[in-house]
C-alpha positions as CSV (number, residue, x, y, z in Angstrom):
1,X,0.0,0.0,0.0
2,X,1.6,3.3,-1.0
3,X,1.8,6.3,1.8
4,X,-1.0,8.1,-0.6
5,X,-3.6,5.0,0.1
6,X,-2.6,4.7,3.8
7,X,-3.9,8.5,3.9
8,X,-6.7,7.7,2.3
9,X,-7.7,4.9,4.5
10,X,-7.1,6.6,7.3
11,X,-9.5,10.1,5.4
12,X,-12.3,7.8,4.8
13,X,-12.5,6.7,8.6
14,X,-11.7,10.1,10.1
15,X,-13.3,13.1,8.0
16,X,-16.9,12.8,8.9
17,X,-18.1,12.1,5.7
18,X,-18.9,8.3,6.4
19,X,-19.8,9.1,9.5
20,X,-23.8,7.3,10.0
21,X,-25.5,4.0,10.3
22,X,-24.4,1.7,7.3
23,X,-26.2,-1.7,6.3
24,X,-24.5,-4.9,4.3
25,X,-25.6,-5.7,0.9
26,X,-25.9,-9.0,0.8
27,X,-26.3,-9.1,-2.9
28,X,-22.8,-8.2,-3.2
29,X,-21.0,-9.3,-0.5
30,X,-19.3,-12.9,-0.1
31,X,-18.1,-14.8,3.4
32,X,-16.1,-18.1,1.6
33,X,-14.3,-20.6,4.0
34,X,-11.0,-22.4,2.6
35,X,-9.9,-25.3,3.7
36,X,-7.4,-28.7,3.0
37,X,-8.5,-31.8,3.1
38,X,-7.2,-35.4,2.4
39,X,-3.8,-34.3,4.4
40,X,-3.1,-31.2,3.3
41,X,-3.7,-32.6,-0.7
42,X,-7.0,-31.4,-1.9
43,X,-8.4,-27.7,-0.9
44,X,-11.8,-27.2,-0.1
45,X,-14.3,-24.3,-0.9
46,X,-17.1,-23.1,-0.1
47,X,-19.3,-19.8,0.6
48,X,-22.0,-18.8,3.0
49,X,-25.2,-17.9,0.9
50,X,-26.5,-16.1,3.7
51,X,-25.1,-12.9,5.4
52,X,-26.3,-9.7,7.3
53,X,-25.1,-7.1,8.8
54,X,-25.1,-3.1,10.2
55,X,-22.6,-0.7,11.5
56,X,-21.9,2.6,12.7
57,X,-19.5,5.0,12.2
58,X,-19.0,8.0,14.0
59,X,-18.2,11.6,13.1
60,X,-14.3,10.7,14.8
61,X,-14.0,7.5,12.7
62,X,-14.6,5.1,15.8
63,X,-16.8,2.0,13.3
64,X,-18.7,-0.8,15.3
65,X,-21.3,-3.6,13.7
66,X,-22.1,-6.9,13.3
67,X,-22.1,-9.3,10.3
68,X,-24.3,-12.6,11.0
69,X,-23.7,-15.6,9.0
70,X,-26.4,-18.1,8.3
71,X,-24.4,-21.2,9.4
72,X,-26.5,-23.5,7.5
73,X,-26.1,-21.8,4.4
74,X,-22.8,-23.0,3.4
75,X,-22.4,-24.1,0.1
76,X,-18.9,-26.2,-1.0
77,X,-20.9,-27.4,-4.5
78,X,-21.5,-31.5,-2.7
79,X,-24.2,-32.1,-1.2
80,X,-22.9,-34.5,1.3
81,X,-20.0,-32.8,2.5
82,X,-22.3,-29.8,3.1
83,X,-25.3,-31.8,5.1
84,X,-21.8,-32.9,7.1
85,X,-20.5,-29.4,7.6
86,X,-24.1,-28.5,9.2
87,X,-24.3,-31.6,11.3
88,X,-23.4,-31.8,15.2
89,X,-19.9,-33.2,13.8
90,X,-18.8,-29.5,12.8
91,X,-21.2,-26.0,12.2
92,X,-24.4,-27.6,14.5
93,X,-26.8,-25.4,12.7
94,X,-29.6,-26.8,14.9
95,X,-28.3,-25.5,18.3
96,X,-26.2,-22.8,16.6
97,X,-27.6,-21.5,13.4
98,X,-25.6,-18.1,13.6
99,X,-22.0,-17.6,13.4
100,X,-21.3,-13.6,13.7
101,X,-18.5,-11.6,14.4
102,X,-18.5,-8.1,16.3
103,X,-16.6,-5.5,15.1
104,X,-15.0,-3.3,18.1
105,X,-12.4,-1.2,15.7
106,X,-11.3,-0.2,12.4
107,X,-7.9,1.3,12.4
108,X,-5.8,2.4,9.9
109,X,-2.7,0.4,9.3
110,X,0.1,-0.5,7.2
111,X,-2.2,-3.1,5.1
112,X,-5.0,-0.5,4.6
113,X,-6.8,-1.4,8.1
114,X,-6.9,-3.7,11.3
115,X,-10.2,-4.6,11.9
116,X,-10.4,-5.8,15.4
117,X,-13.7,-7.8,17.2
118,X,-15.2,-11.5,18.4
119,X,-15.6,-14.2,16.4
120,X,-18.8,-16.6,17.7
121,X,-19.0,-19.7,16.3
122,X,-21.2,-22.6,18.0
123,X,-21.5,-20.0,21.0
124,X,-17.7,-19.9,21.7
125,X,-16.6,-16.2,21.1
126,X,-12.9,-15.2,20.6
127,X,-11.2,-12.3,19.9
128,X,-9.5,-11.8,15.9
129,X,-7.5,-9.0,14.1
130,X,-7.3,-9.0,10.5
131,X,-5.6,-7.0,8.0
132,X,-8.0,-5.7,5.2
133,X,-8.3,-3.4,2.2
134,X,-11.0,-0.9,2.3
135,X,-12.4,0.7,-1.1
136,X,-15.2,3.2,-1.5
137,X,-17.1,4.4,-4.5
138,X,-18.2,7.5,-2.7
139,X,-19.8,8.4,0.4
140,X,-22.3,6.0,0.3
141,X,-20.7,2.8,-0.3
142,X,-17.7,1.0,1.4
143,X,-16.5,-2.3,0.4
144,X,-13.9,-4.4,2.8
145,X,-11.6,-6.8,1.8
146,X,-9.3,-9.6,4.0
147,X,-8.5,-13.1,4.3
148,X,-8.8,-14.6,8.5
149,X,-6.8,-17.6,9.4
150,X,-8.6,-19.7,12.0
151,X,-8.2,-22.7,13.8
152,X,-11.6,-24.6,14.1
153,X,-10.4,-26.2,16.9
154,X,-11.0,-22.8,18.9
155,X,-14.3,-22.7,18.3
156,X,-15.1,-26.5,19.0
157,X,-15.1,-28.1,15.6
158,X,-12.9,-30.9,16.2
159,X,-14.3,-33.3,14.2
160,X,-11.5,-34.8,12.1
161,X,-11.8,-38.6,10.8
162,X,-8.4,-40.6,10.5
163,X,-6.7,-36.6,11.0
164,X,-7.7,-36.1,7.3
165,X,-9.2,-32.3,7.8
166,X,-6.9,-29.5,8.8
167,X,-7.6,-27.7,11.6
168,X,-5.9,-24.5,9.8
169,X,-8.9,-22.9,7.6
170,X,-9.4,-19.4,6.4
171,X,-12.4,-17.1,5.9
172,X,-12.4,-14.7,2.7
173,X,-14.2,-11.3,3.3
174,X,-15.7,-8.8,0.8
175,X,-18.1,-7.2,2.3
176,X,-20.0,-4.1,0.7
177,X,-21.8,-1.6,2.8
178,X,-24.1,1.2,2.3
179,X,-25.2,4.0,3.9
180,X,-28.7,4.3,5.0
């Protein structure tokens, strides 16, 4: 990131004009999940159909919100593997249909920003950090973009027949937000 799009960054958070209450499109925004399987030899991916969220920021740039994910809706194109991914074994979207995360802080930083907040997944809640890349069109539109590194472990997915799964996954962000 050049010194001119640090600035920038750090202009669209602390000059007022985003300033309000902004609400996800989820038309246009995707929450994907990466993972390797089979030892490490075959990567799997899939996407979360179903996302919401709000947020707020202030005239001084402080930004909170929440993005909600629809547990059940993930989608990794087999049919099998995803009735798996939604069973007690791993997401439990009967007793925990919601995975959300909380955001405390946006701050500018070397990688464009930190966002900072709890992750809740099957009603464990930890805190994350993750470098993103925020892009507007204007005042009324604010997409974010980042890549999380979990360990499902964490959050009590353990399921992992014959050691197969890793516990190491990552969860793509771009989400697009627009001001009410």
């Amino acid at each position: 990131m050049t010194q001119s799009e640090h600035v920038t960054s750090q202009a669209l958070l602390q000059d007022g004009k985003l300033a309000g209450a902004w609400t996800l499109d989820s038309s246009r925004t995707e929450i994907g999940l990466k993972s390797k399987s089979m030892w490490g030899m075959v990567s799997v991916k899939g996407v979360f159909r179903q996302v919401t969220g709000n947020g707020t920021v202030s005239a001084a740039g402080d930004v909170s919100g929440v993005i909600t994910v629809a547990a059940g809706s993930i989608d990794t194109k087999v049919k099998k593997r995803d009735e798996h991914l939604r069973s007690a074994d791993l997401f439990d979207v009967d007793n925990h249909p919601h995975i959300t995360f909380a955001v405390k802080q946006v701050q500018p930083s070397g990688q464009g920003v930190t966002v900072t907040g709890d992750l809740t997944v099957r009603d464990t809640t930890r805190p994350l950090s993750f470098a993103a890349r925020v892009s507007s069109t204007g005042e009324a539109e604010v997409a974010l973009d980042g890549e999380v590194r979990v360990n499902r472990a964490d959050f009590g997915l353990t399921w992992n027949q014959l050691g197969m799964a890793s516990m190491d996954n990552a969860i793509t962000v771009h989400a697009v937000f627009t001001k009410q």
